[in-house]
Z-matrix of the N, CA and C atoms (Angstrom, degrees):
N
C 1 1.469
C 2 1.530 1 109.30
N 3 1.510 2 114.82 1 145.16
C 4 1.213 3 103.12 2 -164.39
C 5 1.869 4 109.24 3 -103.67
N 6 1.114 5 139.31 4 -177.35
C 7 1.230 6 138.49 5 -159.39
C 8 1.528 7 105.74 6 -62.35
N 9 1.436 8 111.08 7 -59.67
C 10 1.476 9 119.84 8 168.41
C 11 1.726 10 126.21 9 -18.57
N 12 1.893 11 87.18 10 -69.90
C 13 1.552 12 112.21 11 173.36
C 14 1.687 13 107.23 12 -48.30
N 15 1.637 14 107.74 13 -40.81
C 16 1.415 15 71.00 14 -172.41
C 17 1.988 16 116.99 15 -103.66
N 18 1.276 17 83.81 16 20.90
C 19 1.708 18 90.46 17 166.25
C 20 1.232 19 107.01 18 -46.90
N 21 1.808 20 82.91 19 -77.19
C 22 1.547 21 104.47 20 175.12
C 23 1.806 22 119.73 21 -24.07
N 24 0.848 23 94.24 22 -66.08
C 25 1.610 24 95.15 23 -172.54
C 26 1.716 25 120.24 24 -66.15
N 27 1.242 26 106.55 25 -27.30
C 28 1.734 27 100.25 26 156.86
C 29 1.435 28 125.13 27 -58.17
N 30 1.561 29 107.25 28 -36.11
C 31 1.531 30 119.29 29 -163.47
C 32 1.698 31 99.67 30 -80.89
N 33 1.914 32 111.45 31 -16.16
C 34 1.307 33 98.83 32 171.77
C 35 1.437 34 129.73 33 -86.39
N 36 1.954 35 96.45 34 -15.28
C 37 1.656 36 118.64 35 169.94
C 38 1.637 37 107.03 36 -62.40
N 39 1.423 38 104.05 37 -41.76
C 40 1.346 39 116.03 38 -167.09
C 41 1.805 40 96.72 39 -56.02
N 42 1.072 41 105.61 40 -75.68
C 43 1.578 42 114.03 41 163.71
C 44 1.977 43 133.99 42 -13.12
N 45 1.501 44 77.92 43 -59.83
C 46 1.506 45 81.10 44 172.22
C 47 1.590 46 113.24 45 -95.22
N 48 0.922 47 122.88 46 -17.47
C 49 1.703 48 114.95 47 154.27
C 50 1.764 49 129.71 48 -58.98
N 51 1.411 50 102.77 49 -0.15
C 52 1.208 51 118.74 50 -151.71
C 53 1.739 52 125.30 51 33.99
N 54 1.542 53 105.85 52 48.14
C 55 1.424 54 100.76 53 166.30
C 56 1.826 55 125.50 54 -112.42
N 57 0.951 56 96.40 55 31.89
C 58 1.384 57 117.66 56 -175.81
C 59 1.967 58 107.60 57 -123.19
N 60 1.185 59 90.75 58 135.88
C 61 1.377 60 111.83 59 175.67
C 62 1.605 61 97.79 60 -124.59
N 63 2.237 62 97.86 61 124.67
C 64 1.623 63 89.95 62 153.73
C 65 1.774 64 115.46 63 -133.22
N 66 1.497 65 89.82 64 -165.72
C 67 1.807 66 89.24 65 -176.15
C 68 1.341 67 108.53 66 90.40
N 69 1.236 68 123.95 67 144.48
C 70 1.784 69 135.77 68 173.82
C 71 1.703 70 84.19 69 -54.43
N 72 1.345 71 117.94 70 -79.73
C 73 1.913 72 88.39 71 -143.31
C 74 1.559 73 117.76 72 -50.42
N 75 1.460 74 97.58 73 -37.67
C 76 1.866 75 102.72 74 -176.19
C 77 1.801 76 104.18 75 -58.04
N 78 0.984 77 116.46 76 -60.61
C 79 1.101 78 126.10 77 -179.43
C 80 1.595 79 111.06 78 -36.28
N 81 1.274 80 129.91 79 -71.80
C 82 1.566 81 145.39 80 -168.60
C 83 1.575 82 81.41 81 -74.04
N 84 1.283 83 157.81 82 -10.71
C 85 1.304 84 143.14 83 -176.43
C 86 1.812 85 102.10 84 -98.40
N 87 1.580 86 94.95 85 -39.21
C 88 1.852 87 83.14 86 177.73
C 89 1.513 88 114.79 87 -97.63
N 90 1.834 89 127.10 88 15.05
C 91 1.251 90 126.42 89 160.48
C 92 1.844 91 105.83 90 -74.41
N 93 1.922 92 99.19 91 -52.08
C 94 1.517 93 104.54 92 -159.51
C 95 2.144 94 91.28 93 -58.40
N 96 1.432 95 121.44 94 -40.90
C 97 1.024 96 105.73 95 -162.48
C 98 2.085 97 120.64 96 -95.18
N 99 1.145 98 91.99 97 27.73
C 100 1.511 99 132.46 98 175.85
C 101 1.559 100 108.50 99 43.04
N 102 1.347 101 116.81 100 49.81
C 103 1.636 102 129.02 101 178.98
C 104 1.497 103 99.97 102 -123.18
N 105 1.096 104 116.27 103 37.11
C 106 1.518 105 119.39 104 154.50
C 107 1.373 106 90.08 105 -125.88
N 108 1.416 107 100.46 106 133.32
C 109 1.798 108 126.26 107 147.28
C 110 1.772 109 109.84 108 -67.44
N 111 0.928 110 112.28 109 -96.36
C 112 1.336 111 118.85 110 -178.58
C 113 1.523 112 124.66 111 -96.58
N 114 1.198 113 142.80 112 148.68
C 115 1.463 114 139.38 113 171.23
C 116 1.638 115 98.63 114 -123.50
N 117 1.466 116 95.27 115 144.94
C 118 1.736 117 121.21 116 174.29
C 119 1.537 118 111.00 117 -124.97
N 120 1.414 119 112.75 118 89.62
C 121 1.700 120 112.13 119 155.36
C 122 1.582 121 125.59 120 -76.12
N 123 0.813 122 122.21 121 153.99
C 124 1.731 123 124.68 122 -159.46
C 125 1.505 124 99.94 123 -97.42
N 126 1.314 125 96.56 124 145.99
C 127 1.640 126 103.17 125 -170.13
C 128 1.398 127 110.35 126 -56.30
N 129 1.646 128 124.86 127 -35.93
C 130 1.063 129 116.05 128 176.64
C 131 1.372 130 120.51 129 -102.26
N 132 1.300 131 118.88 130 64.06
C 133 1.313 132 139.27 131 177.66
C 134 1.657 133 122.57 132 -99.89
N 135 1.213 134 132.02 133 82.65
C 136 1.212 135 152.12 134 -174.89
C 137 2.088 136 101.32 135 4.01
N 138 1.057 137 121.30 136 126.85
C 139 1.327 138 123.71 137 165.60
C 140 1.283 139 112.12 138 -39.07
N 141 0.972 140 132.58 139 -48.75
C 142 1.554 141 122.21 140 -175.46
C 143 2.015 142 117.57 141 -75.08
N 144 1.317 143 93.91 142 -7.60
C 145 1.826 144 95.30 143 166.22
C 146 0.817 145 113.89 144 -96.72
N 147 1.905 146 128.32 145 -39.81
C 148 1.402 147 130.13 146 -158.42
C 149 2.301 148 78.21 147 -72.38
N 150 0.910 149 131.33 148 -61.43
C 151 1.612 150 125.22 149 179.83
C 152 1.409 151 104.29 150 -32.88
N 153 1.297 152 116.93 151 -71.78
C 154 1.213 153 120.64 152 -154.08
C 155 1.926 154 108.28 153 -59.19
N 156 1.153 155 116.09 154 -29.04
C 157 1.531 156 136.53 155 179.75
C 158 1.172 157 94.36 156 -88.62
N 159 1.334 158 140.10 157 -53.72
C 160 1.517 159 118.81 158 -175.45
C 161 1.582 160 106.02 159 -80.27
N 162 1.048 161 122.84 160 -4.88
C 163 1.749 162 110.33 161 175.05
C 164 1.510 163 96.41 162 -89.62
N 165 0.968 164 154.26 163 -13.36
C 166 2.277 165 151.14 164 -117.67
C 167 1.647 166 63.68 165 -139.79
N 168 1.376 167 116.76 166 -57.29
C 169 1.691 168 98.40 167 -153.17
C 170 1.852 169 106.18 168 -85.52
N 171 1.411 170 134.26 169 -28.58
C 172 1.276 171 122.91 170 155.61
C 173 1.598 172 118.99 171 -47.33
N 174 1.015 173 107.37 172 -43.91
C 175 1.815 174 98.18 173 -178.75
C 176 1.481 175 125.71 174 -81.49
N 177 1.640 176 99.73 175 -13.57
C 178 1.258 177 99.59 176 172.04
C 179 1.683 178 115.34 177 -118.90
N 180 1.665 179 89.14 178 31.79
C 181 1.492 180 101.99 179 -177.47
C 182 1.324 181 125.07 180 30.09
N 183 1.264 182 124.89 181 51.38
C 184 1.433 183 125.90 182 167.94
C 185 1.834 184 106.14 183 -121.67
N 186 1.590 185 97.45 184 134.93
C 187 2.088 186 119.79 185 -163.06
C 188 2.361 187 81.38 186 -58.93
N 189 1.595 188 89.07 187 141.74
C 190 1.245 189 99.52 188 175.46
C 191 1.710 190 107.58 189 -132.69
N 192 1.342 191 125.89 190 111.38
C 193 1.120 192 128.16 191 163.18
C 194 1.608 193 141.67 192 -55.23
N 195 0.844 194 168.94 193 108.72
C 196 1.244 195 152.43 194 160.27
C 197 1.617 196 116.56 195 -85.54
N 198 1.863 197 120.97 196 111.87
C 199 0.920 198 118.76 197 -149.58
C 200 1.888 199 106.72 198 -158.92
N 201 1.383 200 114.32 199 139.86
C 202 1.383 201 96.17 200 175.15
C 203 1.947 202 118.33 201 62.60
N 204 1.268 203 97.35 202 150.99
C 205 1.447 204 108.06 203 -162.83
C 206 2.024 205 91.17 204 -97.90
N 207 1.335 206 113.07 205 161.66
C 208 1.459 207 119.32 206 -175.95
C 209 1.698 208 108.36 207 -54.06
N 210 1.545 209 113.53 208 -45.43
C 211 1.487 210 121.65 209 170.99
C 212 1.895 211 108.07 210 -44.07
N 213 1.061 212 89.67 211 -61.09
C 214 1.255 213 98.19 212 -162.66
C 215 2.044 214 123.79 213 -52.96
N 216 1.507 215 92.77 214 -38.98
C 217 1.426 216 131.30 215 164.11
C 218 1.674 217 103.97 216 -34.73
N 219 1.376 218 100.28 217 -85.67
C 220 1.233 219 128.52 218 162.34
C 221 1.747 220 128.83 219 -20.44
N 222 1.631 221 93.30 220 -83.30
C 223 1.215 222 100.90 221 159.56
C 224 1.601 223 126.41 222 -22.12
N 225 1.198 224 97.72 223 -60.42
C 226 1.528 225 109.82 224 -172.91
C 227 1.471 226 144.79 225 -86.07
N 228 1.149 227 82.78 226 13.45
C 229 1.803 228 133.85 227 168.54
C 230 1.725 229 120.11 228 -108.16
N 231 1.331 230 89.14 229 -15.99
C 232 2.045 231 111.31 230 -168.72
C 233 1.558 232 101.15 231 39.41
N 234 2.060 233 106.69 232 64.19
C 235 1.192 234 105.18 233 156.07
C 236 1.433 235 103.98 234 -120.71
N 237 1.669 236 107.67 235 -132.85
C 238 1.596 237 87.53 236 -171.10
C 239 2.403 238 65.30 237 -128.44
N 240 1.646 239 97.66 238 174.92
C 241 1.156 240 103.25 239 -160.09
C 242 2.038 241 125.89 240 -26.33
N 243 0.973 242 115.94 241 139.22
C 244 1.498 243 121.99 242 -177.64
C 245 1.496 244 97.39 243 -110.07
N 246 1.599 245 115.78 244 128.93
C 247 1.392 246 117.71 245 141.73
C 248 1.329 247 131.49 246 -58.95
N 249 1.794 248 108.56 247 -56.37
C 250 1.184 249 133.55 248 -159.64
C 251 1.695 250 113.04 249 -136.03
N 252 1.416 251 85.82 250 136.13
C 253 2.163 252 77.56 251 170.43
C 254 1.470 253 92.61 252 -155.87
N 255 1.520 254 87.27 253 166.22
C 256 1.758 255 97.49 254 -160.63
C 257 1.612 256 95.21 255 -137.23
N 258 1.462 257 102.73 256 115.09
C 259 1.684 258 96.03 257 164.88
C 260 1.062 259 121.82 258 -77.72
N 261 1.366 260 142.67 259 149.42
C 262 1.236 261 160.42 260 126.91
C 263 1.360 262 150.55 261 -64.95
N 264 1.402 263 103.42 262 12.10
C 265 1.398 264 117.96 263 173.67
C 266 1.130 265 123.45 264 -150.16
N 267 1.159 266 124.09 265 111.68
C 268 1.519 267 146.43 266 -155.74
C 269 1.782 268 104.90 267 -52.33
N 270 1.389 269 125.45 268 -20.41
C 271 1.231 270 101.89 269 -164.60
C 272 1.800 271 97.60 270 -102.38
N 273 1.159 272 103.92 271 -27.95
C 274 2.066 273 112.43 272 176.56
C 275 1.678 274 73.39 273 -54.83
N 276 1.253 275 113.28 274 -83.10
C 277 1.476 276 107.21 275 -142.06
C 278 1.265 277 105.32 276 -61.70
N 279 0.765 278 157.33 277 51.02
C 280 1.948 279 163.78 278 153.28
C 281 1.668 280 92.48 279 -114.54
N 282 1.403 281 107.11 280 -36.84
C 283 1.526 282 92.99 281 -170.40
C 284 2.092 283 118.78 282 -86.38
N 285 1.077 284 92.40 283 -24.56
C 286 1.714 285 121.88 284 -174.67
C 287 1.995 286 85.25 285 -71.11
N 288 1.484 287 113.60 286 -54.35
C 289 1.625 288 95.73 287 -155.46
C 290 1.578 289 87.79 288 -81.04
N 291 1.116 290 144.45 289 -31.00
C 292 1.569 291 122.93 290 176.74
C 293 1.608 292 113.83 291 -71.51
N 294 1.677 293 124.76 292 -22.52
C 295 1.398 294 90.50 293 135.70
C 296 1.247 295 157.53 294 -108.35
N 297 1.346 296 88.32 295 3.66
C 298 1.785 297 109.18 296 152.24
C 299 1.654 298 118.70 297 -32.03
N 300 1.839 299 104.24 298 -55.87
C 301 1.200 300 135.78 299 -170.63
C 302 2.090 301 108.75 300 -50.97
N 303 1.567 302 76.53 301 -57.44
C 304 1.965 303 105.66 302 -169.32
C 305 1.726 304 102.81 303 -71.85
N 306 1.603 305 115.45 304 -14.20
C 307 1.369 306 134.48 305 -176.30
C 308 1.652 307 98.39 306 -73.60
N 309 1.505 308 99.03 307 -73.87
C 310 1.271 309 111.05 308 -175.64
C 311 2.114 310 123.89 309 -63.62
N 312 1.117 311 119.92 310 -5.55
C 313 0.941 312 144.18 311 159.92
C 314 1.310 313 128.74 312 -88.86
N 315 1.802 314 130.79 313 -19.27
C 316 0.702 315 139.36 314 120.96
C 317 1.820 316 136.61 315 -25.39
N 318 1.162 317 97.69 316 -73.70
C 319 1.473 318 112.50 317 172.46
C 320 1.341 319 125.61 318 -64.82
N 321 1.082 320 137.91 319 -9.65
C 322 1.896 321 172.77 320 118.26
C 323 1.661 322 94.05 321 -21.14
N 324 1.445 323 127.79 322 -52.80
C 325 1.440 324 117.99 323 -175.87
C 326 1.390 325 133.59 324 -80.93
């Protein structure tokens, strides 16, 4: 399975553990109330969210990804498209940004 695939598939563990928050309001509700670890907006996420999510997450200092298309987001959650999702549990998200990490290092070659 390749790095991508298994994004995907944490973010669906993440899901069914219930430690994942998605959608703009959930999302901007568990940055402002600082129970998100990490947030992932989707590459094709309108300029004015990927801003608005990367400014919410500099001030409230929490690592923000940009990753995966809205389908894909979604999908892998078995909802219907996702902008935004926000983990909530420190040990998925240690595991998501090293392959987040091995993702983005990938695509570099």
């Amino acid at each position: 399975m390749d790095s991508k695939g298994k994004i995907l598939g944490v973010l669906g563990l993440c899901q069914r553990s219930g430690k994942l928050k998605s959608g703009e309001f959930a999302c901007l509700e568990a940055i402002r109330k600082k129970t998100a670890v990490i947030v992932i907006v989707s590459e094709d996420a309108s300029d004015n969210t990927k801003k608005e999510f990367s400014d919410k997450c500099k001030f409230y200092k929490i690592p923000i990804y940009f990753f995966g298309s809205m389908d894909e987001l979604g999908h892998a959650i078995g909802k219907d498209v996702r902008t935004s999702l926000a983990i909530t549990d420190a040990g998925l998200a240690k595991t998501l940004i090293k392959n987040l990490l091995s993702e983005k290092s990938m695509e570099e070659m």
